[in-house]
TIBA-651984 format. One record per residue (C-alpha): residue in one letter; x, y, z. Coordinates in nm, 2 decimals, always signed. Each point is the difference from the previous one (the first is absolute). Layout:
<palums>
- A,X,Y,Z
...
</palums>
This chain:
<palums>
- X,+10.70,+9.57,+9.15
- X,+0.26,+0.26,-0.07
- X,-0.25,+0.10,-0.27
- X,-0.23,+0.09,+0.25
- X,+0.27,+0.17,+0.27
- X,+0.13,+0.33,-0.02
- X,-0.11,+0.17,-0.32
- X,-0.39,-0.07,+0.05
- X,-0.15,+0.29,+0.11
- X,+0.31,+0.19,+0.07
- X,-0.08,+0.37,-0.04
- X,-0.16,+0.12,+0.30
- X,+0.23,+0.24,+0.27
- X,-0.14,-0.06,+0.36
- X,+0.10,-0.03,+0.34
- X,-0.18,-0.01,+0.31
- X,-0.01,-0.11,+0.37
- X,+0.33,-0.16,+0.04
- X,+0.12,+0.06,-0.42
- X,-0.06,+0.37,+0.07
- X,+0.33,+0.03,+0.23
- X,+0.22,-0.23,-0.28
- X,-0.20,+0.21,-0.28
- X,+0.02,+0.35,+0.15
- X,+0.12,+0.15,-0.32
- X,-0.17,-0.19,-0.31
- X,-0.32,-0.10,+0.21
- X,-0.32,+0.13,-0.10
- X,-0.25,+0.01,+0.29
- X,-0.35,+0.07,+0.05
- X,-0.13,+0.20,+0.23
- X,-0.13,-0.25,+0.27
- X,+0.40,-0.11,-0.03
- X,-0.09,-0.34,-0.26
- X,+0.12,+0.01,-0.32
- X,-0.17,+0.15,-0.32
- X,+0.07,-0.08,-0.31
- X,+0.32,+0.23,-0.20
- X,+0.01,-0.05,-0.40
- X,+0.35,-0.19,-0.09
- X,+0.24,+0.10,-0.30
- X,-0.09,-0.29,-0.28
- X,+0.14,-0.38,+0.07
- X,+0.30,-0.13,-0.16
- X,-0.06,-0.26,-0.31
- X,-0.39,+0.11,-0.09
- X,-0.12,-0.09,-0.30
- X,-0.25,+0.25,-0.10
- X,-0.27,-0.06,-0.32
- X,+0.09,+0.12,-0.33
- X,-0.32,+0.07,-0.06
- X,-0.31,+0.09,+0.17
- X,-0.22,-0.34,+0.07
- X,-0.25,-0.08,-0.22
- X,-0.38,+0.12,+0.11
- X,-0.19,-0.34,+0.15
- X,-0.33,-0.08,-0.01
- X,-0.29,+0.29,+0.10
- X,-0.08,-0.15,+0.38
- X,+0.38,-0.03,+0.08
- X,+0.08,+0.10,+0.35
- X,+0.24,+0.35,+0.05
- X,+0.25,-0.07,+0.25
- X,+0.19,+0.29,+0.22
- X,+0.36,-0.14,+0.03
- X,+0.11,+0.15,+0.39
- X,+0.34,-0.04,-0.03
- X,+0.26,-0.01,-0.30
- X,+0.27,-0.20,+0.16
- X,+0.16,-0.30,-0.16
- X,-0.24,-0.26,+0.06
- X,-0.28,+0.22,-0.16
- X,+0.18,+0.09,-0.24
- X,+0.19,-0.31,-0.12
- X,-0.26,-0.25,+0.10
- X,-0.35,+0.10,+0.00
- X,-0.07,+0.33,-0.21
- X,+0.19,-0.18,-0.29
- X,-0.29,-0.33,+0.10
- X,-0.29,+0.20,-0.09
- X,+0.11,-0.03,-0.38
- X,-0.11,-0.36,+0.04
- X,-0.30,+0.06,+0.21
- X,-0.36,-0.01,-0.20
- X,-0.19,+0.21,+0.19
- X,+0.26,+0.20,+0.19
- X,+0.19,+0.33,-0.04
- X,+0.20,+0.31,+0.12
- X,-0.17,+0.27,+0.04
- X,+0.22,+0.23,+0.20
- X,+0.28,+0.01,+0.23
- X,+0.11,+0.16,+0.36
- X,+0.38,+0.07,+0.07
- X,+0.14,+0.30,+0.19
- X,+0.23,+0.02,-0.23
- X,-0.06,+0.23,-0.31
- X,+0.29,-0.15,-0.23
- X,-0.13,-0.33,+0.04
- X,-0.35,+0.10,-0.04
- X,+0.08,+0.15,-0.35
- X,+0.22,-0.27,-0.09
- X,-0.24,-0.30,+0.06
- X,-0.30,+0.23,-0.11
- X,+0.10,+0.06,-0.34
- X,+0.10,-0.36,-0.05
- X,-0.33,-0.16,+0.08
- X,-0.19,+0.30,-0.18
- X,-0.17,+0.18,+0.31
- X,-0.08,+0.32,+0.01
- X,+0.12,+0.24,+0.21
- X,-0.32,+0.03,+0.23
- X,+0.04,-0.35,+0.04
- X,+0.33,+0.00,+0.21
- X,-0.05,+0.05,+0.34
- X,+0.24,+0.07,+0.30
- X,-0.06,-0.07,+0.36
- X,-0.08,+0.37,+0.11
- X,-0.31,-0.01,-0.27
- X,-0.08,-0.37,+0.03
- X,-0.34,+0.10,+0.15
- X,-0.14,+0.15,-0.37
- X,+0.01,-0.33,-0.16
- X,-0.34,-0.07,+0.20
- X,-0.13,+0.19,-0.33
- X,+0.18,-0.13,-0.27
- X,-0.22,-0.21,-0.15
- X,+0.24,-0.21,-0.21
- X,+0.15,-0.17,+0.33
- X,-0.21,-0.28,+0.10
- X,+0.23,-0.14,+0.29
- X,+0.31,+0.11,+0.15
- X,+0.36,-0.27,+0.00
- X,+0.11,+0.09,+0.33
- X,+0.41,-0.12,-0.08
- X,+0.16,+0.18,+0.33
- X,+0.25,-0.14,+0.22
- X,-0.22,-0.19,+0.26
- X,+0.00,+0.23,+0.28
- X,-0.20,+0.22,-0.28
- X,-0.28,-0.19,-0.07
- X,-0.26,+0.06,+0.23
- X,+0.01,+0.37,-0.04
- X,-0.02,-0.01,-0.39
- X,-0.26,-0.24,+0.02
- X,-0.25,+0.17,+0.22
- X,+0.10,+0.33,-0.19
- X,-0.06,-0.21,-0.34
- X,-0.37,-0.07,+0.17
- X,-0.08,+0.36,+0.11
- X,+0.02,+0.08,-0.35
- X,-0.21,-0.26,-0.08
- X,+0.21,-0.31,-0.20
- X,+0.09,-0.32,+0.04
- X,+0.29,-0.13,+0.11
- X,+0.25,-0.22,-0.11
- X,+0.31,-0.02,+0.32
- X,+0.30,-0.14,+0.00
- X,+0.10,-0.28,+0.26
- X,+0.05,-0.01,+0.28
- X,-0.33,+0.19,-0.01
- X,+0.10,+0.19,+0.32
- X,+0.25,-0.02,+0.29
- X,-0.27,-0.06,+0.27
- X,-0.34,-0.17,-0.01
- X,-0.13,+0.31,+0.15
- X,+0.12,+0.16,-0.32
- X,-0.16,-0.27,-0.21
- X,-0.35,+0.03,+0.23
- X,+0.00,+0.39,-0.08
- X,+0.10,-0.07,-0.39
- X,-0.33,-0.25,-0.05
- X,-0.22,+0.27,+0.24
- X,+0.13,+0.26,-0.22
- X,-0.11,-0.19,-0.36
- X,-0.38,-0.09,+0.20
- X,-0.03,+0.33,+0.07
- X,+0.09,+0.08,-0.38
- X,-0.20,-0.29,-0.16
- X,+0.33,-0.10,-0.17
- X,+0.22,-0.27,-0.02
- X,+0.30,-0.14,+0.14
- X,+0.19,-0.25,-0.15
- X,+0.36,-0.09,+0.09
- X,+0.24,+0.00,-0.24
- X,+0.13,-0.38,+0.09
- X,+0.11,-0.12,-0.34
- X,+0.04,-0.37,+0.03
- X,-0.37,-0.06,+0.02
- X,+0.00,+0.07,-0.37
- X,+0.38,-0.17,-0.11
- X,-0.10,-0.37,-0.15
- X,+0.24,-0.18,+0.20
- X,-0.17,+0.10,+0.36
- X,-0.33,-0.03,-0.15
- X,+0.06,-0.32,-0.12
- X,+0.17,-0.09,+0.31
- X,-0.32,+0.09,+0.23
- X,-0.20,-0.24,-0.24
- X,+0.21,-0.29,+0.09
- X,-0.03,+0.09,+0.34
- X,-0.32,+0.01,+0.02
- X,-0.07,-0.30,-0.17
- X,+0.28,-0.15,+0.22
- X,+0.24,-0.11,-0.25
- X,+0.27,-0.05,+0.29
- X,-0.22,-0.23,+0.23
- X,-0.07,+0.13,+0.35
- X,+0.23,+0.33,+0.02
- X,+0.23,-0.03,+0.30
- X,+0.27,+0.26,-0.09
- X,+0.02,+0.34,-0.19
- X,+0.38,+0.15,+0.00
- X,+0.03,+0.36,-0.19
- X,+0.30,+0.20,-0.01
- X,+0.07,+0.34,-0.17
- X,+0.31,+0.18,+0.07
- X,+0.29,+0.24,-0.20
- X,+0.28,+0.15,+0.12
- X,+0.01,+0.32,+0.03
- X,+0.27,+0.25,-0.11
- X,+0.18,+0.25,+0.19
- X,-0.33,+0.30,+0.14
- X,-0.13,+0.20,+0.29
- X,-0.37,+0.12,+0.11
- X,+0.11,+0.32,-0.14
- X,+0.09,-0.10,-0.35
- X,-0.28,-0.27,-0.06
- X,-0.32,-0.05,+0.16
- X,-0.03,-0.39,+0.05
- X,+0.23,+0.03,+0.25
- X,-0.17,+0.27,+0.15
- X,-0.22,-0.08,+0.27
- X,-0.26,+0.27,-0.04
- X,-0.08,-0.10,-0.36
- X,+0.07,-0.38,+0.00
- X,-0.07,-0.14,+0.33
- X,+0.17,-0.28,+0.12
- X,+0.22,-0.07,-0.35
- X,+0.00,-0.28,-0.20
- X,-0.35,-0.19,+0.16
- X,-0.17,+0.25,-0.14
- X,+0.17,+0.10,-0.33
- X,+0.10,-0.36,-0.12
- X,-0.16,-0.26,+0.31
- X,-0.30,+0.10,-0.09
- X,+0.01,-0.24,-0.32
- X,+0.06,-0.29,+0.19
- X,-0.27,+0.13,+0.27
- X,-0.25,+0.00,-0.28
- X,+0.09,-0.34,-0.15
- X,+0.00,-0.16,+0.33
- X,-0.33,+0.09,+0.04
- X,-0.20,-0.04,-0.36
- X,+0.22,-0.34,-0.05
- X,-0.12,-0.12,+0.38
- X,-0.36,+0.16,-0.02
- X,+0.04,+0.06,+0.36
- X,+0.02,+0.23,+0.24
- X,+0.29,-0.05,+0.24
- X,-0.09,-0.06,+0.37
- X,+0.33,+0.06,+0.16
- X,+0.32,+0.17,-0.15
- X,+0.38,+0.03,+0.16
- X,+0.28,+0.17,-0.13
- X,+0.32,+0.15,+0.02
- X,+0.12,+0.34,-0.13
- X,+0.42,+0.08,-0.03
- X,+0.13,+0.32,-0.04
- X,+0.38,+0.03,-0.02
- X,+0.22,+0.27,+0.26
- X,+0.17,+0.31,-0.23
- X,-0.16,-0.10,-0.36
- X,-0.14,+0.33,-0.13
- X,-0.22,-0.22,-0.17
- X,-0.18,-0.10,+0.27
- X,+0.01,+0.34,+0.23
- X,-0.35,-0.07,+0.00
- X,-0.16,-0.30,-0.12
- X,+0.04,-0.36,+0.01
- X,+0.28,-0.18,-0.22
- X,-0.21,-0.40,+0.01
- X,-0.33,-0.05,+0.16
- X,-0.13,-0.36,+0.02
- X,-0.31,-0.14,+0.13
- X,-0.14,-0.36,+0.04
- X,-0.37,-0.02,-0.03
- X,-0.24,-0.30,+0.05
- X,-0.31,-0.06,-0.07
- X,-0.34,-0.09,+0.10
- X,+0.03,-0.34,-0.25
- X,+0.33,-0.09,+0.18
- X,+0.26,+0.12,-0.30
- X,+0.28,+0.29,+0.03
- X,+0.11,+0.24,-0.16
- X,+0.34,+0.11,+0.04
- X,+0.08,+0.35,-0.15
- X,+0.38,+0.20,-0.02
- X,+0.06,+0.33,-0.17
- X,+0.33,+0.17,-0.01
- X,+0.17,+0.32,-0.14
- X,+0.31,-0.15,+0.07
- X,+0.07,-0.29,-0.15
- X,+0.04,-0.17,-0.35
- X,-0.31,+0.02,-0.23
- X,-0.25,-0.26,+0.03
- X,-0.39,+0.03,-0.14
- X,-0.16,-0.34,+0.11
- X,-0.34,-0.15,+0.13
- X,-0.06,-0.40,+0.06
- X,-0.31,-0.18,+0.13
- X,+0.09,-0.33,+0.13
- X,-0.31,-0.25,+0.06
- X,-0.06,-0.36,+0.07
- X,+0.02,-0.15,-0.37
- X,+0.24,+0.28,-0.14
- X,+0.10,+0.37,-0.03
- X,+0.01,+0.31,-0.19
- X,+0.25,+0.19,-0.05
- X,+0.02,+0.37,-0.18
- X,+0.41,+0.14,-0.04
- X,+0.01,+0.30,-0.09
- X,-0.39,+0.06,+0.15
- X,-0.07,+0.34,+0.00
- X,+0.23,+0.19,-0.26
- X,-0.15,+0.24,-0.26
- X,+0.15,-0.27,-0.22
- X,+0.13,-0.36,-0.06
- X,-0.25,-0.17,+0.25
- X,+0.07,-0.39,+0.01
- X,-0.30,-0.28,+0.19
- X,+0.09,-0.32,+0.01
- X,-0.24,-0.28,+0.11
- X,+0.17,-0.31,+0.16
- X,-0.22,-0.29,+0.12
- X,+0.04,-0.36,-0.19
- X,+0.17,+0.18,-0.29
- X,+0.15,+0.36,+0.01
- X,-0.13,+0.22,-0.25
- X,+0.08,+0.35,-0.08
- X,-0.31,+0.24,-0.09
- X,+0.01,+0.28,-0.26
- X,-0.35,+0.17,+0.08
- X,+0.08,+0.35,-0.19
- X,+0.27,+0.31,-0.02
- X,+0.05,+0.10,+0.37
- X,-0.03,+0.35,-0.16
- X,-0.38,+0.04,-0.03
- X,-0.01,+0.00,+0.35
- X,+0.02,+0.36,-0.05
- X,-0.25,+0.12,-0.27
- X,-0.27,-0.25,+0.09
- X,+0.05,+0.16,+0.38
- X,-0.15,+0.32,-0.16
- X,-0.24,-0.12,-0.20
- X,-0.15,-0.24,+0.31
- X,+0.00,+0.40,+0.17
- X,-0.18,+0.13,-0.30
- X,-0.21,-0.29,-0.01
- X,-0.11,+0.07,+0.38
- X,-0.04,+0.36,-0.07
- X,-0.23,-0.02,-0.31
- X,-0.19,-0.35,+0.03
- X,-0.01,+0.01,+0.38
- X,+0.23,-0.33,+0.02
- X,+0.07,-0.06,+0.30
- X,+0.39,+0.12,+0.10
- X,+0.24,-0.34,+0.06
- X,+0.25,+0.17,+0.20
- X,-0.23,+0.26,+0.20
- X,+0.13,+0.21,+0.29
- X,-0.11,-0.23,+0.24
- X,+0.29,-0.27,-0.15
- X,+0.21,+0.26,+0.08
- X,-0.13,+0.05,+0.38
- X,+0.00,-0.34,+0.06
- X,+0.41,-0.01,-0.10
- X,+0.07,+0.29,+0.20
- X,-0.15,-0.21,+0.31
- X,+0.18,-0.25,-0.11
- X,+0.35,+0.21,+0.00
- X,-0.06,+0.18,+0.31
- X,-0.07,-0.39,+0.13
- X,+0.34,-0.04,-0.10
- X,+0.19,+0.31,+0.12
- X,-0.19,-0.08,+0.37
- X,+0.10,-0.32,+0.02
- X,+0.37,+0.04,-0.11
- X,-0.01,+0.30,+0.32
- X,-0.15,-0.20,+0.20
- X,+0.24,-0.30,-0.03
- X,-0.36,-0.24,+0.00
- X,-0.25,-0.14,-0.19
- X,-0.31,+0.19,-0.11
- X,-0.34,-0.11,-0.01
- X,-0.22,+0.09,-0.27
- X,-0.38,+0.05,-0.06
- X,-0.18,-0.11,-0.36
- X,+0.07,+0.39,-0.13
- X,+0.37,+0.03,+0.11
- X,-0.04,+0.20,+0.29
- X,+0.24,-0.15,+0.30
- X,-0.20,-0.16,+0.28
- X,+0.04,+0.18,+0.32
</palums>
């Protein structure tokens, strides 16, 4: 998951509550004392087009890209070349540099590069259909309800927020709007996950007793002031919600089920600047109403691992690497052990905009709406109590904790 660690999103400047006094000097803060977003000098090893893309189809859907860090620029603006119905149709950096830079090579002009301090007159650009909120997580819910007071839809990043009061005000926000929200939670669309929930659902496994998912890096040598997963403000609790949230996901559209109880564990080593203020591993054991388990570790400290199993009565599925923008592997074993080769792990990305587009100009309904995204947030929060708490937590159908 390394591909997915430190680079991803890495160009926003922020401190706030407890980053503001390790940040003082490179912090950017707003002026309730959270953090705002600060355009970033260009990431290392970008790969900009050579040429403009090519125009697509008349009903294509104009994105807003909010954010130029590295995973918009090396993974998803370069995906809209493969999307149908999809495009860029402007960008939004505070920085000017980068703005020209990225500008000129996908053939926008000038009018259509935004930065944060005039965000607000893209409500009347009429070539931006929705808005790709790609912001450090503590950054989301204020883009997104700004992205809806000028009157487009949104496509967020996950985690979707850092609270599910957060999320709550993101989805009042797009009802108020008459927009949508869709989450931007890629495996729904990657052929090995999708071809995994059909065998789950037509349970290919037997009776499912066990789900065991694990994604974890190790990160290099940082502090809250140099990069913001590691900064408590903007990434909450660490790796749960930057890489966890994978496994949270698959344990719940493998299972089909809501978990009833969760318990966990969080570990946070002494005078690792790392971990000045997040969590190095969380883990959490959840079981269901059906009787089965799911048993869930994420780590920014420890070797790389990517995997997802689903262990039933009659056999069990197993996905190494699961979640990656690439290389995804499902095996099926039961009476014989087969390996599956459903499609190239990398549509995941194009065909996640054009299921967006789809929603936006057909009315489709959204497959990863904000209220996915609420639900996990529950579900993390869940977690974070229960690790505090040193017990078990209960859990109603939606993911709210019983009192």
């Amino acid at each position: 998951m390394a591909q997915d660690g430190v680079t991803r999103r890495g160009f926003i400047k922020v401190g706030g509550g407890a980053a503001a006094s390790l940040a003082a000097g490179p912090a950017a803060l707003a002026q309730g004392g959270g953090p705002r977003a600060v355009g970033r000098p260009m990431p290392g090893g970008v790969d900009l087009p050579a040429a403009p893309p090519r125009p697509k189809r008349p009903d294509s859907v104009g994105f807003a890209m909010v954010g130029l860090g590295g995973y918009a620029l090396n993974q998803m603006m370069p995906r809209f070349a493969q999307a149908e119905r999809a495009h860029v149709a402007a960008i939004v950096s505070g920085n000017p540099d980068k703005l020209r830079e990225v500008g000129d090579a996908y053939g926008l002009p000038a009018d259509a590069r935004y930065s944060y301090e005039d965000f607000a007159r893209i409500g009347a650009d009429r070539r931006v259909d929705a808005v790709y909120v790609v912001l450090p997580s503590g950054l989301h819910a204020e883009w997104t309800v700004r992205a809806f007071a000028a009157g487009k839809h949104v496509l967020c990043e996950k985690p979707m927020a850092l609270s599910s009061a957060e999320c709550a005000r993101m989805i009042a926000a797009g009802r108020r709007a008459r927009r949508k929200l869709m989450i931007a939670y890629r495996s729904h669309f990657e052929p090995h996950n999708m071809a995994a929930m059909e065998l789950m659902a037509r349970d290919a496994v037997g009776r499912l007793r066990l789900i065991r998912t694990e994604q974890s890096y190790r990160m290099g040598p940082t502090s809250p002031s140099a990069n913001w997963r590691v900064n408590r403000a903007l990434a909450g609790g660490g790796p749960l919600e930057d890489l966890g949230i994978y496994g949270l996901q698959a344990a719940l559209y493998l299972s089909r089920e809501m978990p009833e109880s969760i318990s966990a564990t969080t570990f946070r080593p002494e005078g690792d600047p790392r971990f000045a203020e997040i969590f190095a591993h969380v883990s959490s054991q959840w079981r269901f109403p059906s009787g089965a388990v799911a048993q869930l570790a994420t780590s920014y400290d420890s070797a790389g691992a990517n995997f997802v199993h689903a262990r039933g009565t009659t056999g069990a599925l197993i996905m190494d690497p699961a979640t990656n923008y690439s290389g995804q592997r499902l095996v099926l074993e039961g009476p014989e052990r087969r390996e599956l080769e459903p499609g190239d792990p990398e549509v995941q990305f194009a065909r996640q905009l054009d299921h967006f587009a789809d929603a936006i100009r057909d009315g489709a309904p959204v497959r990863t709406p904000g209220e996915m995204g609420l639900r996990d947030l529950r579900l993390i929060e869940a977690i974070y109590a229960s690790a505090a708490a040193g017990r078990t937590v209960g859990l109603n159908p939606d993911g709210t904790m019983r009192r």
